[in-house]
N, C-alpha and C positions, 0 to 999 in steps of 0.2 A: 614410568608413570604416565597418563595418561593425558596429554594435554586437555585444558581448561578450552569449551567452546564460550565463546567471546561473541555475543551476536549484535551487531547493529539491525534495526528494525527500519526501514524507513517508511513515511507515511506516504498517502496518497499521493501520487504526483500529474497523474491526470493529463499526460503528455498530447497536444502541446502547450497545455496549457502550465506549465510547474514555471512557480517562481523563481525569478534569476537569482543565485546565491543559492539557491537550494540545496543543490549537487554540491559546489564546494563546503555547506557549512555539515552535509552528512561526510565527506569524505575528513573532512576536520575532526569532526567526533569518532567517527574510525580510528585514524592516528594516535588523535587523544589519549583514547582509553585501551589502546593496543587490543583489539579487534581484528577475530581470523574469521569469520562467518556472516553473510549479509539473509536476509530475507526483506523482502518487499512485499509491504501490508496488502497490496493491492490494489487495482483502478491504476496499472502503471500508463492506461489509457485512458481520457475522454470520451472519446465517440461520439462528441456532441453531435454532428450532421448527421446521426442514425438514430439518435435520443428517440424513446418513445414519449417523452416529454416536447414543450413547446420548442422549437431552434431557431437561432436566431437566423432572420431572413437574409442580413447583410455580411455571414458569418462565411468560412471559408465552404468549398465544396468537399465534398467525402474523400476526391483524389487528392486535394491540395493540403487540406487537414492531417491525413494519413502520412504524407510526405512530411508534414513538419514536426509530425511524432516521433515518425523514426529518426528524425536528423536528432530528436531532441531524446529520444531512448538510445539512439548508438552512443551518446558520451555518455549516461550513465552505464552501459556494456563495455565501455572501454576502460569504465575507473571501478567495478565491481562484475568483472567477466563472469564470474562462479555465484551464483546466487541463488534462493528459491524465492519463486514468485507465486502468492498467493491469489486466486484470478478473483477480481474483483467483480461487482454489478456494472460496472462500466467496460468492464473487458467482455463481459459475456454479452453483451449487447447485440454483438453482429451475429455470434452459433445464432442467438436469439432471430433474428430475423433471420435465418436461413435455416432454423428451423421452421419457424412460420409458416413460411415460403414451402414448406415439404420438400427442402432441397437436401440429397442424400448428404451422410460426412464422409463419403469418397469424395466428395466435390471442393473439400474444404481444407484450407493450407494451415498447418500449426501457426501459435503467437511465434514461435522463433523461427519461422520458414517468414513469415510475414516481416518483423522488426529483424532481423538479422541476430538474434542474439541465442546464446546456449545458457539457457538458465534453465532453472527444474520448474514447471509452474503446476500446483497443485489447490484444490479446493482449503487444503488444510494441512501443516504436519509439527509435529511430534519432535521437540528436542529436551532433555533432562526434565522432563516428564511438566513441560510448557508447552501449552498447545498454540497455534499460530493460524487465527482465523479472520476473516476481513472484514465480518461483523455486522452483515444483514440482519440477523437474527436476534440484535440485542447490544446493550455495553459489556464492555468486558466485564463490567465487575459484577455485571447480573450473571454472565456467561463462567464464568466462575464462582459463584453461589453455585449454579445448578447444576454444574459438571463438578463441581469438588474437586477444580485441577487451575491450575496458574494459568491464565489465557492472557493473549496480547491481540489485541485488534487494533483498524482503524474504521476506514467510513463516514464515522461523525465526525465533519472536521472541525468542528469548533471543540472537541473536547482533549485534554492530556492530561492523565493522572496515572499516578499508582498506587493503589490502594490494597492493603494487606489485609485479609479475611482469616481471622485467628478463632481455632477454636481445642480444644480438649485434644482432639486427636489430629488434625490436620491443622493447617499454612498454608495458603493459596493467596497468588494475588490475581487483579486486573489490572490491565494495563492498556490506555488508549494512548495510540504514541501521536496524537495530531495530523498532518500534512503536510504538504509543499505546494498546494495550487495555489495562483495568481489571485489574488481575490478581485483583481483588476479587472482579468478577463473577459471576454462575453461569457468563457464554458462558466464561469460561476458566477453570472448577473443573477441566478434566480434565489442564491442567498448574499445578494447584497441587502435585506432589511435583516437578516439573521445577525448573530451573535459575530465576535471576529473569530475570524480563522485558528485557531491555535497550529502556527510553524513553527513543528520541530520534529523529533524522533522519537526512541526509543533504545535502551543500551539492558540487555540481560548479560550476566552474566552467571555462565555453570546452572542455570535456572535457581540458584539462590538470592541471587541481589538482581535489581532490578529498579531504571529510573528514566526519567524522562531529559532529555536535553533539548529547551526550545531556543531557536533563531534570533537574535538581535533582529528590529525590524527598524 
């Protein structure tokens, strides 16, 4: 028989900026609900000092920032080694400016040559027919109206729901699983008059059930 895939989702963590608790209260939900499969919604990075937005002037420098990423991305690689990671607008940030730049991608070192880690990191993938996207494009639950397929994103971080779309012939849900960043931070000063944060996850399971677990704050 086919073992049941078990996926914990977890939201944006914006490294280094992810709130402390973060990491323990996903590995919690892991355990909890007996969990064999991680994906990471995306933005596992920051990249404030290369933002094409405003950065803050007294904020770290791009080599000091990147250092406290990785310190802060190698314990989530030490407590979910096997993962897929969906690359976020804040990961692509840097291709971004070196492509700008006309800089060829011979010149250019993968996210796991850089953060030390062996994860799958893709645009988008595909498990029990639930698609796993990071959600530029929209909320989930529009992104599933329009694709007619159960989608899980992140991105907005003020939002976590799970809403089911029933119709005649088809079942689909959306699903925004929230985040993990700091709302303290400087990397998120620019939605401190926004809404709060929704901190938490997301848990599918077999792509039939599907729900959200947020953070004690």
């Amino acid at each position: 028989m086919k073992k049941e895939r078990r996926i914990l989702v977890i939201g944006d963590i914006h490294a280094p900026f992810c709130l402390d608790g973060y990491l323990e209260f996903c590995k919690e939900v892991y355990a909890k609900y007996n969990l064999n499969q991680v994906v990471f919604i995306g933005d596992i990075l920051d990249n404030h000092y290369a933002s094409y937005h405003e950065t803050d002037p007294n904020g770290m420098s791009g080599g000091t920032e990147l250092e406290y990423a990785i310190a802060q991305v190698t314990k989530w690689a030490d407590a979910f080694p096997i993962a897929d990671v969906i690359i976020g607008n804040h990961d692509r940030i840097i291709m971004r400016k070196a492509f700008s730049s006309a800089v060829p991608m011979e010149w250019i070192r993968s996210y796991n040559e850089v953060l030390g880690t062996d994860w799958d990191w893709s645009e988008r993938v595909v498990y029990d027919n639930v698609q796993y996207v990071h959600g530029e494009g929209g909320t989930a639950r529009t992104k599933a109206k329009n694709d007619m397929m159960s989608t899980v994103s992140g991105h907005i971080h003020t939002q976590a729901y799970c809403e089911w779309l029933v119709g005649r012939n088809f079942r689909v849900f959306g699903m925004q699983v929230g985040c993990g960043i700091d709302a303290d931070s400087y990397g998120a000063a620019y939605a401190r008059h926004f809404k709060r944060q929704a901190i938490g996850c997301g848990v599918v399971l077999g792509g039939h059930t599907a729900f959200n677990c947020l953070m004690e704050l």
